[in-house]
C-alpha positions, 0 to 999 in steps of 0.5 A: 194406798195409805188411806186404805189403812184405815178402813183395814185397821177398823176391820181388823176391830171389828172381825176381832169383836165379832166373835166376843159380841156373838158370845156375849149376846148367845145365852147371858144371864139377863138379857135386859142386863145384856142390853144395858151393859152392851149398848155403848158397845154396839153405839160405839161400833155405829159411831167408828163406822160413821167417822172412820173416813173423816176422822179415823182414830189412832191405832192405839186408841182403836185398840184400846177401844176393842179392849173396852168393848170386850171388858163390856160385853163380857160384864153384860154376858154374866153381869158385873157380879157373877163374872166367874174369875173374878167369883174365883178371886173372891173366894180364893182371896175370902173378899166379900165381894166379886170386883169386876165392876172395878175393872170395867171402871178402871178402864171406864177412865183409862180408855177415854183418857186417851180418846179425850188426849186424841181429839183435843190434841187434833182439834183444838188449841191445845195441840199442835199443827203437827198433833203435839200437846201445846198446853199444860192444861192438856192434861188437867182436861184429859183426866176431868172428862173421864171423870165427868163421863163416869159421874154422868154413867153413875146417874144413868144407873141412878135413873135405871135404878128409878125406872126399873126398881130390883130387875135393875139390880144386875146392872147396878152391880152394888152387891151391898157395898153402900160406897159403890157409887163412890169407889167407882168414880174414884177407880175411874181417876185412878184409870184416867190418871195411870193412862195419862202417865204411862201412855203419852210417849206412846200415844203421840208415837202413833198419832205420828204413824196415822198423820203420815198415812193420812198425810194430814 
């Protein structure tokens, strides 16, 4: 009866994307754009589905999960430049730019912080036999793999940008800003850092729900 948790959990994710992903993908601003910014989603999906019966994810992290798809698909359906609230906010705050690409990096480093935090804690050394951190250095490796994955997301805009000269520029999203590459990293720390601090106490609360389901 327990394992039928998390075949449950994962359809709850995905009956609650679907309808995001249909939207996303019904009439977006550039449809090449759309398949950059959306692919992860869709490998993600792919990948869930794949390991759900082996390794299933904890329920926080499955949601953080869905928060991240529809941070993606709805950057893919305008472009990270044109999301309208956020062209609201630029003209009601009289910025020079429209900010949702730091959102969707923030979160670039928020959300895998705790993937990271998950697999290490499960996996390897650093956790206990029970899923509990057994190292310090837990961490420190928590915060540099989201780092690491958002500077590697940077080179993969880099290459677009080679490959496919201006009709990349939607999915670059600089928007003139020369310190773009830069800022994004360093939003992505922050996102990291903030989720290490604030969601520990949580995370391990609902790692200690999936271990008694899986009995594991």
């Amino acid at each position: 009866m327990a394992m039928s948790l998390h075949p449950r959990r994962l359809l709850w994710l995905l009956i609650l994307l679907a309808p995001v992903l249909v939207w996303s993908w019904m009439n977006p601003h550039d449809r090449t754009t759309w398949w950059l910014e959306s692919t992860p989603v869709v490998v993600g999906v792919v990948l869930l589905l794949g390991s759900n019966s082996r390794f299933p994810l904890s329920t926080l992290l499955l949601s953080l999960i869905w928060v991240h798809a529809v941070i993606l698909l709805v950057g893919g359906h305008y472009t990270y430049a044109e999301v309208p609230l956020f062209d609201w906010l630029r003209d009601w705050t009289g910025g020079a730019r429209n900010n949702y690409d730091k959102v969707g990096h923030f979160f670039q480093g928020f959300m895998p912080a705790i993937l990271t935090r998950e697999f290490l804690l499960r996996t390897s050394p650093l956790g206990t036999a029970d899923w509990r951190p057994a190292s310090r250095w837990l961490g420190f490796l928590c915060g540099c793999v989201p780092l690491a994955f958002s500077a590697f997301y940077e080179l993969v805009e880099w290459w677009a940008a080679v490959l496919g000269g201006s009709q990349a520029d939607a999915f670059l999203g600089t928007q003139g800003y020369v310190w773009d590459t830069q800022s994004d990293m360093f939003i992505a720390l922050i996102g990291a850092t903030v989720a290490l601090l604030v969601l520990p106490r949580w995370h391990n609360h609902s790692l200690e729900n999936l271990r008694g389901a899986t009995g594991a």
